[in-house]
Every structure is written in C-alpha cells, then in structure tokens.
C-alpha positions in Angstrom: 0.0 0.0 0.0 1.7 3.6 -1.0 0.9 6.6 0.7 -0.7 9.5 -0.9 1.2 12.0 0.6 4.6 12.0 2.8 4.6 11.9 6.4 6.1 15.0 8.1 9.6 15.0 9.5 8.1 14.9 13.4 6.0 11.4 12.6 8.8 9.3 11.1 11.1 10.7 14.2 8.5 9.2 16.6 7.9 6.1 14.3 12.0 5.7 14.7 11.9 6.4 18.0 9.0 3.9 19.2 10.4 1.3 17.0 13.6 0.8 18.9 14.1 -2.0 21.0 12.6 -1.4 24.3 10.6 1.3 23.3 7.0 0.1 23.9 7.9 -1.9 26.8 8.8 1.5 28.5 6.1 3.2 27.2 3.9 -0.1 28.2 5.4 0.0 32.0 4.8 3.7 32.3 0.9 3.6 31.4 0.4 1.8 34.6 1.7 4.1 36.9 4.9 6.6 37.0 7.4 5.5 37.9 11.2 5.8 38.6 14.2 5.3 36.9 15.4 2.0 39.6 11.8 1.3 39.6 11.6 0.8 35.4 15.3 -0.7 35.2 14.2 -3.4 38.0 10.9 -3.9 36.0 12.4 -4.2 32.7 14.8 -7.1 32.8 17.2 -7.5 30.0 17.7 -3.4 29.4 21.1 -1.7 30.3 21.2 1.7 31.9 22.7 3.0 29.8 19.2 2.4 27.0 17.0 3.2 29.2 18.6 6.7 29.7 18.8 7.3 26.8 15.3 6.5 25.6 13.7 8.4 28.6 16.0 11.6 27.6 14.7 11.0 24.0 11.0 10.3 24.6 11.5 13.6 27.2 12.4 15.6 24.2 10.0 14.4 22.2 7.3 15.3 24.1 5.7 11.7 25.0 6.9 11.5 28.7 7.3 14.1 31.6 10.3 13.9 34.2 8.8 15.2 37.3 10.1 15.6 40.6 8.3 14.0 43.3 10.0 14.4 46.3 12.5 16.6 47.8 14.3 14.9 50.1 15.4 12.7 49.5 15.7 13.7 45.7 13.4 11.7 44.4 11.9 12.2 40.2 9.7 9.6 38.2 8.3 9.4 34.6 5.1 10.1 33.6 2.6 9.5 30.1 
C-alpha cells in the first residue's frame, strides 16, 4: 500500500523512536503508573542503563513523557505518560 502524501519530519522521528528495542515496553510499563528510573530498570529485565537513559532523555524531548520531581528529600523524580 503507498501513501498518498509524505509523512512529516516529526512522525517518522517518533515512528524511529518507538520502533527501537525497548521502546513500547517503557512506554507499556509507564501507562500503569509513573514510575522511577530503579523502579523501570528493576521492571524491565534485560535493558542496560545506559538504554533506558537514553530512551527516557529522548521520549522527554519528544514530548511523550514528563520527568517530574516528586519528592524533595530525598531527591526523588519519576516518569510520567
């Protein structure tokens, strides 16, 4: 099936993005409930820090999941949808 028209710039980079290994199982995980970065690299067996930093930096600056801080001390942040 072709398309009729080209898909703009900002769709292919989330198409990339959420096609990477890993991707939707974050995204998956995250739907439940936020949750931190130990709490998502405990959950997510198999995936190296180093990914799943990242892929939370990327979907951040893409717009598809929040950092927020939810305590203050101790310093505490977890990801949101």
């Amino acid at each position: 099936m072709e398309l009729d028209h080209e898909l703009s710039d900002e769709v292919v980079e989330v198409l990339r993005l959420i096609g990477r290994k890993w991707s939707l199982i974050i995204l998956h995980e995250l739907t439940h409930d936020p949750m931190s970065f130990g709490e998502l690299k405990e959950t997510i067996k198999g995936v190296s820090a180093s990914v799943l930093s990242d892929l939370l930096s990327e979907f951040i600056s893409k717009d598809i999941i929040e950092k927020r801080s939810i305590s203050i001390s101790p310093p505490r942040s977890a990801y949101f949808i």
